[in-house]
TISE-544486 format. One record per residue: chain; x, y, z of N, C-alpha, C, O, CB in turn; residue number from 1. Coordinates in steps of 0.2 Angstrom, whole numbers, plus 5000, padded with zeros to 4 digits. Glycine has a CB too. Layout:
REM residues N
A_X_Y_Z_X_Y_Z_X_Y_Z_X_Y_Z_X_Y_Z_NUM
...
END
This chain:
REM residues 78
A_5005_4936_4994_4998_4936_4993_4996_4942_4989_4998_4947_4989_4994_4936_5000_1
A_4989_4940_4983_4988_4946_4981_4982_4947_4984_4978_4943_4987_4987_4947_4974_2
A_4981_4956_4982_4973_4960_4986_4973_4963_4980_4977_4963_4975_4973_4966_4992_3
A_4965_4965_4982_4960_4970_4978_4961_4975_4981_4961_4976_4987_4953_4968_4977_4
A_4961_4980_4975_4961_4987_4981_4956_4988_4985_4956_4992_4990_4959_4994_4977_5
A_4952_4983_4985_4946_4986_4992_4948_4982_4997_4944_4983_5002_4937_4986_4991_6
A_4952_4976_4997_4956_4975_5002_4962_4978_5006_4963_4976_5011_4958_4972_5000_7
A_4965_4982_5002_4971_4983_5004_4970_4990_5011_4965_4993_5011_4975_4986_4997_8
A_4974_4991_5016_4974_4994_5020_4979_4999_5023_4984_4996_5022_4974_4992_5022_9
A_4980_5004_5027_4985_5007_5027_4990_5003_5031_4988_4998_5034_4985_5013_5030_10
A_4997_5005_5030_5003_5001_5031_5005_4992_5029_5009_4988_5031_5004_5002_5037_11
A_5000_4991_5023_5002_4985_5020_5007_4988_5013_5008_4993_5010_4994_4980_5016_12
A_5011_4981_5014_5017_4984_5009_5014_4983_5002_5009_4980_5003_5025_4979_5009_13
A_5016_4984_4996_5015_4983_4990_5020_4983_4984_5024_4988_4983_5011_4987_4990_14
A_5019_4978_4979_5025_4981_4974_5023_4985_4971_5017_4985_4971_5029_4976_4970_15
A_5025_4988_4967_5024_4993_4961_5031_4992_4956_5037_4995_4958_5022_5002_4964_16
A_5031_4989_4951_5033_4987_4947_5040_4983_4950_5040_4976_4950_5034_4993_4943_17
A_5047_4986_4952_5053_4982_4954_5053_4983_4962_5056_4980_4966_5061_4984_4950_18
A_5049_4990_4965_5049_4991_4968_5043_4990_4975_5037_4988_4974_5051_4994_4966_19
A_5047_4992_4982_5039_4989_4987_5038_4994_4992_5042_4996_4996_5041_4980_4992_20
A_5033_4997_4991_5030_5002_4997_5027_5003_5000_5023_4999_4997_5029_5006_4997_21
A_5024_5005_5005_5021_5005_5010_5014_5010_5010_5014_5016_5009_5028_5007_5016_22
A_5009_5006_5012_5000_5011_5010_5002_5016_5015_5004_5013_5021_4989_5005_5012_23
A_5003_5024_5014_5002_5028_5019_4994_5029_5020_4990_5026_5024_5006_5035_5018_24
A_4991_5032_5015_4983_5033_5018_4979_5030_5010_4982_5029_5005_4980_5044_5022_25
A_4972_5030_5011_4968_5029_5005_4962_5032_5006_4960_5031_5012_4967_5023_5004_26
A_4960_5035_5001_4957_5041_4999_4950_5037_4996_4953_5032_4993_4963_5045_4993_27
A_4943_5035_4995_4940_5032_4992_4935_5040_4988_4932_5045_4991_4937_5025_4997_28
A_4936_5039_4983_4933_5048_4979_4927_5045_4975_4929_5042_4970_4940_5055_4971_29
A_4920_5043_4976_4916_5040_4969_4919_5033_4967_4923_5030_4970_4915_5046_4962_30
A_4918_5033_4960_4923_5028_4957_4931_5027_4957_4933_5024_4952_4922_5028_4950_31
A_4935_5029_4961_4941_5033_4960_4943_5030_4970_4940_5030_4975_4940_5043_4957_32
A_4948_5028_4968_4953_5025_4976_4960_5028_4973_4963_5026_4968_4953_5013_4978_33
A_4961_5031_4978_4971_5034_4981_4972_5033_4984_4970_5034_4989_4975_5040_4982_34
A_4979_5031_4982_4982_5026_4989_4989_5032_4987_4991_5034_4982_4984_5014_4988_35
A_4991_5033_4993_4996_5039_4995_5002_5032_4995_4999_5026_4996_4995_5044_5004_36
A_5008_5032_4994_5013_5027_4996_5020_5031_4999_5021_5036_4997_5013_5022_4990_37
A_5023_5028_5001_5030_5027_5004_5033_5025_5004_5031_5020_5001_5032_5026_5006_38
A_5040_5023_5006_5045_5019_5002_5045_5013_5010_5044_5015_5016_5053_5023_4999_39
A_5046_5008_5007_5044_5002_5011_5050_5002_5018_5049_4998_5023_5045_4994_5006_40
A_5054_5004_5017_5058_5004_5024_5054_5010_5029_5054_5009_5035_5067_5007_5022_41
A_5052_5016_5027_5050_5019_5030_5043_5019_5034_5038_5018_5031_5050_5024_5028_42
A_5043_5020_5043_5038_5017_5046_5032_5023_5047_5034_5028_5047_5040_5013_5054_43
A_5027_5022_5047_5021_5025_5045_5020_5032_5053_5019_5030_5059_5013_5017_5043_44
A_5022_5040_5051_5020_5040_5056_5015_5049_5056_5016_5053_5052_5027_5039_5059_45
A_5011_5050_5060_5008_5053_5062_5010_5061_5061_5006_5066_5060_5008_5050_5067_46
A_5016_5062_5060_5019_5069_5062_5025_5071_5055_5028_5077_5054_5024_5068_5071_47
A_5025_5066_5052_5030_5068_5046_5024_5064_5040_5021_5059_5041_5040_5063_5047_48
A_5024_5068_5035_5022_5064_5029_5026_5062_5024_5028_5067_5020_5018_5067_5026_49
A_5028_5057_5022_5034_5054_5020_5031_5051_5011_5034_5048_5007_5037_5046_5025_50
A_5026_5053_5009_5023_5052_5003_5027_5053_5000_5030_5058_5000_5017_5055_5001_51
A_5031_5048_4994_5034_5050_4988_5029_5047_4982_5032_5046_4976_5042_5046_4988_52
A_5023_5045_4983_5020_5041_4977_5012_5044_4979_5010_5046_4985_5022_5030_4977_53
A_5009_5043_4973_5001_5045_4973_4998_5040_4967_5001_5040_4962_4999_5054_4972_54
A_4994_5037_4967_4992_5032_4962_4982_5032_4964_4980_5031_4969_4996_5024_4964_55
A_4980_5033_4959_4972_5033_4958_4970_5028_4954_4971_5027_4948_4970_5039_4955_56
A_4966_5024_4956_4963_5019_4953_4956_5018_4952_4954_5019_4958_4965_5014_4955_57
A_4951_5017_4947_4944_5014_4944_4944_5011_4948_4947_5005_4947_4944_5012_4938_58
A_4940_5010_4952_4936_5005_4956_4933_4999_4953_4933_4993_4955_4931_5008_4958_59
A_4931_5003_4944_4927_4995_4940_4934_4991_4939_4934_4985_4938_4923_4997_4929_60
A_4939_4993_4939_4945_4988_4937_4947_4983_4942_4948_4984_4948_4953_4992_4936_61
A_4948_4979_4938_4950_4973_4945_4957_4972_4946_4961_4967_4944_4946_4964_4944_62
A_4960_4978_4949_4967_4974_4947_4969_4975_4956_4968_4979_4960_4975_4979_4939_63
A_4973_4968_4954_4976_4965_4962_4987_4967_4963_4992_4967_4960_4973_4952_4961_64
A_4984_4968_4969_4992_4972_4968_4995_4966_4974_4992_4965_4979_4993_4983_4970_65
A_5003_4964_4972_5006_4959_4978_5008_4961_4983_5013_4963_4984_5011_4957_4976_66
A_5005_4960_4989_5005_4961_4996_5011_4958_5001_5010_4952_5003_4999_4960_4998_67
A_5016_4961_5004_5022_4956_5007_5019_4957_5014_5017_4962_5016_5031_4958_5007_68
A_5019_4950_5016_5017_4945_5022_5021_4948_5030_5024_4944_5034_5020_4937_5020_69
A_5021_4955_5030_5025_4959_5036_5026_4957_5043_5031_4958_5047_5023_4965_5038_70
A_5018_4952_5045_5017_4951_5051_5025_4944_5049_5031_4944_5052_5008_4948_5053_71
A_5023_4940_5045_5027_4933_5046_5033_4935_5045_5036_4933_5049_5025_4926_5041_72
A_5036_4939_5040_5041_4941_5040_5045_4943_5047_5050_4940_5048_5041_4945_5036_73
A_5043_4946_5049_5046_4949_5057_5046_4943_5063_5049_4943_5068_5040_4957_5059_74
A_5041_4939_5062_5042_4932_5066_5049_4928_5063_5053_4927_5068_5034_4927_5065_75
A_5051_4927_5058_5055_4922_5058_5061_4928_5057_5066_4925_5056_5055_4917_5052_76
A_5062_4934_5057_5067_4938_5060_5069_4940_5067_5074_4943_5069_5066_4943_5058_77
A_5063_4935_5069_5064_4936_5077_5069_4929_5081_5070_4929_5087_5054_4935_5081_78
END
């Protein structure tokens, strides 16, 4: 499924280019949203900050980024 950045939430996965990572936190600054990221195996936690990625985006831009489906995924792994 795709989102709009003002959809998107911490710990939704995301691709970025070949690759898929994980929203650590989002930042909203005026016209300007940062989304901290992580690498998609690693689980989001409180006491370690695992940020390898920082990306800032224009709010006027509409760009939608691919979101993997974690809840359904982990049901049919079950």
């Amino acid at each position: 499924m795709n989102k709009p950045v003002s959809e998107l939430n911490p710990n939704d996965v995301i691709k970025i280019g070949d690759s898929w990572y994980r929203i650590r936190y989002l930042r909203y600054l005026g016209f300007e949203t940062s989304i901290d990221l992580q690498k998609e195996e690693a689980l989001l936690s409180y006491y370690h900050d695992k940020t390898c990625l920082r990306i800032s985006i224009n709010k006027n831009l509409d760009i939608k980024f691919k979101v993997k489906d974690v809840d359904n995924e982990n049901n049919n792994n079950s």
